[in-house]
C-alpha positions in Angstrom: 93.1 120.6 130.1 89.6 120.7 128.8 87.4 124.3 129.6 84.2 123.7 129.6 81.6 127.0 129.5 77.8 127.1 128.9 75.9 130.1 127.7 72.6 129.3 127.8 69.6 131.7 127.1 68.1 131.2 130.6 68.2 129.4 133.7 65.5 126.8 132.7 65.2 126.5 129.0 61.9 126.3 127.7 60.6 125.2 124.4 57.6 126.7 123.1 55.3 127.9 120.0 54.1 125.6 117.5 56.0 122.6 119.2 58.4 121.1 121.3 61.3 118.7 121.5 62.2 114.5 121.3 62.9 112.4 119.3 66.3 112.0 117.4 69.0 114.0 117.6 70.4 115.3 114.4 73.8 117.1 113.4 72.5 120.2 111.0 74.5 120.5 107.5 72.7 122.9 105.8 74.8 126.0 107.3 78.3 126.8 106.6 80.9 125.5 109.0 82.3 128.0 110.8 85.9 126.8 111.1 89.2 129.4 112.2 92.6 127.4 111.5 94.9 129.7 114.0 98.9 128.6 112.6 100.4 130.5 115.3 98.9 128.5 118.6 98.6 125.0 116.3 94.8 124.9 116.5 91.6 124.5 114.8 88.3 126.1 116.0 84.8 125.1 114.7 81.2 124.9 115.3 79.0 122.1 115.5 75.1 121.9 115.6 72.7 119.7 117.0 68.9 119.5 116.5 66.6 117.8 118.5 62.5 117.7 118.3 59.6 116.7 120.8 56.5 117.4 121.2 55.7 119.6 124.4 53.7 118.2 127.6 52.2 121.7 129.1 50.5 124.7 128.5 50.4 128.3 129.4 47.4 130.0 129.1 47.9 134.3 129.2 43.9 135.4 130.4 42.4 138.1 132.5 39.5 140.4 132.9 38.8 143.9 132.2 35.8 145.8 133.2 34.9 149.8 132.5 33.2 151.9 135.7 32.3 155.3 136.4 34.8 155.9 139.5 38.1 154.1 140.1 36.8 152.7 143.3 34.1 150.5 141.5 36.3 149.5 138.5 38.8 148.2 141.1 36.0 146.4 143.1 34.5 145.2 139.8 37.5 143.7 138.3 39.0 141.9 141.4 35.4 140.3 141.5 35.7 139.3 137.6 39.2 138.1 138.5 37.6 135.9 141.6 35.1 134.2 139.4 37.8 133.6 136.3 39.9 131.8 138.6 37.2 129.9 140.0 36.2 128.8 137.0 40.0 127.2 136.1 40.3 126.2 139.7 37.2 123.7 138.6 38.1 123.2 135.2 41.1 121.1 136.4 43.8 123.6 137.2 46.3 123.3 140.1 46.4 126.4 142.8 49.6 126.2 142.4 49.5 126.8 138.7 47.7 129.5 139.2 49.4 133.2 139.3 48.5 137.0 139.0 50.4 138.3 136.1 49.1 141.9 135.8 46.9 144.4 137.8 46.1 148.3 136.1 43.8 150.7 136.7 43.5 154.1 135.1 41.2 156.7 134.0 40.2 156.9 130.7 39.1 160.2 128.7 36.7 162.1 126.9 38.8 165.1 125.9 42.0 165.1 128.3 42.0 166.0 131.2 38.1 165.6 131.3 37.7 161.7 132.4 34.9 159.7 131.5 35.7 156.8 133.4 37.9 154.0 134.8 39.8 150.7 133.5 40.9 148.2 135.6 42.5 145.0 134.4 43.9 142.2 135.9 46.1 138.9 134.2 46.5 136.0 135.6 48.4 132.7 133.8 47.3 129.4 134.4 50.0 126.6 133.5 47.9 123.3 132.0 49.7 120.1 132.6 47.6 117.8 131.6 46.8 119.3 127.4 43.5 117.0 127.7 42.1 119.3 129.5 43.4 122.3 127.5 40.0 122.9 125.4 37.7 122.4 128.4 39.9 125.0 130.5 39.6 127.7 127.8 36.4 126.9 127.8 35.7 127.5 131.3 37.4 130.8 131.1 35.8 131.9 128.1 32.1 131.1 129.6 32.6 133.4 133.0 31.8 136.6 130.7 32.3 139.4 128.5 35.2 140.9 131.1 37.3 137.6 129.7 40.4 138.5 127.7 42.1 135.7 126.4 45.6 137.3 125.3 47.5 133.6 124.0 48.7 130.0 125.3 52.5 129.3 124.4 53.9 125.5 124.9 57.0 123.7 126.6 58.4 120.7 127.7 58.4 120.1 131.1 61.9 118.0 131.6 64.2 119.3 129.3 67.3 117.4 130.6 67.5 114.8 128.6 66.6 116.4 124.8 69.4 118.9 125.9 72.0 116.3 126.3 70.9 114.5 123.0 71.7 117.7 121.4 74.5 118.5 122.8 76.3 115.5 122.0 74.9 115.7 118.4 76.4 119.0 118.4 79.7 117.6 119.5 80.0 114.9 116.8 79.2 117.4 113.9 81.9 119.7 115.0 84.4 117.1 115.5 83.4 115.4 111.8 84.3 118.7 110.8 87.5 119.6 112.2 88.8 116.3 111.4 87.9 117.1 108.0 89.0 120.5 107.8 92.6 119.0 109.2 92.8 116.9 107.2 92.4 119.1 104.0 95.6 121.3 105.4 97.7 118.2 105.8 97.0 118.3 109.6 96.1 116.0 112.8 93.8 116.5 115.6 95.5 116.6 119.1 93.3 117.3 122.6 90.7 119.1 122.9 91.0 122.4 124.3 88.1 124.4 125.2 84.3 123.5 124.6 81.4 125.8 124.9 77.6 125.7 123.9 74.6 127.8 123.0 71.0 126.8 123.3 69.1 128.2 120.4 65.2 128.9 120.9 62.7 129.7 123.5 59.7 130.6 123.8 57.2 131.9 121.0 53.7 132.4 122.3 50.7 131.8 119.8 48.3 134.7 118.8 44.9 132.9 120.4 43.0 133.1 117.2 45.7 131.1 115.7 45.9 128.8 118.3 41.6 128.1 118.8 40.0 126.6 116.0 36.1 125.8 115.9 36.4 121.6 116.4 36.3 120.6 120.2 40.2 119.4 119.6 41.2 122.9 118.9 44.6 123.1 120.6 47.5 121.4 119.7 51.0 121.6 121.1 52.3 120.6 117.8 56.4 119.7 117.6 59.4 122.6 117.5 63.4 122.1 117.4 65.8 122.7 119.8 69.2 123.7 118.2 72.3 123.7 120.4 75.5 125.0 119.1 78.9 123.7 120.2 81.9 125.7 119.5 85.0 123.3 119.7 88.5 124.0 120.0 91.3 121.6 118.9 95.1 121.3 119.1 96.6 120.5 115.9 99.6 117.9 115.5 
């Protein structure tokens, strides 16, 4: 009887950073097999890895605005205003309401020589998710030209539909661990039976780019780039 268990690092797995995922599947071999040969139950454990690479099809941007006021009452007023006009401006840049989302709202006072204040910050985030990476440069742009209160904090990358590189990998994984254990039974003298138990772990995430990494000074300034997705398949095998 076959157990099968997943572990992956979150509900939907994102790939993100300098790239993303597609292409071929590939079973890694620079790492050391991890293989426990268990006499006692007649079995053979190891771990498998596969790779696959793509490159991603959206965009987060991570922008707000922060302004500076005498009283906490006008920073407030002031900032939700900046806010207004910052999503405005991606709104007609090309942005989607529905990609659209408050990620942060603060306001505090701000001293001279505690616990004399000298004024108020307020700041507010908001995240705008670009899905068609065309548009990327003109959006920043667009945020970037509503004013000084802009903060531009990074843009991090994923593949929308991960399904199907996940599968690739996984079975990529599974081959590479079964190449091994029939190996590694081999070497003893041994025979694979059934399998056993099965269970996987995605490797990766996502790795949000430092904006002035991410912006150079050409009009083509953001690139999604490509990243691995590494899936590793621990397998467990009878031994005859």
């Amino acid at each position: 009887m076959i157990r099968l268990t997943h572990a992956l690092a979150a509900s939907a797995v994102v790939f993100a950073g300098m790239g993303m995922l597609g292409g071929l599947a590939r079973a890694a071999t620079a790492e050391p097999a991890r293989v426990v040969v268990d006499e006692t139950s007649k079995r053979i454990s190891v771990v498998g890895e596969g790779v696959v690479s793509a490159t991603p099809d959206v965009m987060r941007l991570s922008a707000g605005v922060e302004v500076r006021a005498a009283t906490a009452g006008e920073a407030f007023k002031a900032v939700r205003a900046a806010a207004a006009k910052l999503t405005k401006a991606l709104l007609e840049a090309g942005v989607a309401a529905k990609d659209l989302r408050t990620s942060e709202l603060s306001l505090g006072p701000e001293y001279e020589a505690y616990p004399k204040v000298s004024g108020y910050r307020a700041s507010q985030g908001v995240e705008a998710v670009v899905r068609d990476l065309n548009k990327a440069d003109r959006i920043i742009d667009a945020a970037v030209a509503v004013g000084e209160e802009v903060r531009l904090n990074g843009v991090s990358f994923e593949v929308s539909d991960p399904g199907a590189l996940l599968k690739k990998a996984r079975a990529a994984a599974f081959k590479d661990a079964q190449t091994k254990a029939m190996q590694f039974a081999e070497l003893a003298g041994r025979r694979l039976g059934e399998v056993v138990l099965i269970s996987d772990e995605v490797v990766g995430g996502s790795h949000p780019m430092a904006f002035a990494g991410a912006v150079a000074e050409d009009k083509s300034s953001v690139s999604p780039g490509r990243q691995n997705l590494s899936v590793h398949v621990r397998v467990v095998y009878s031994l005859v």
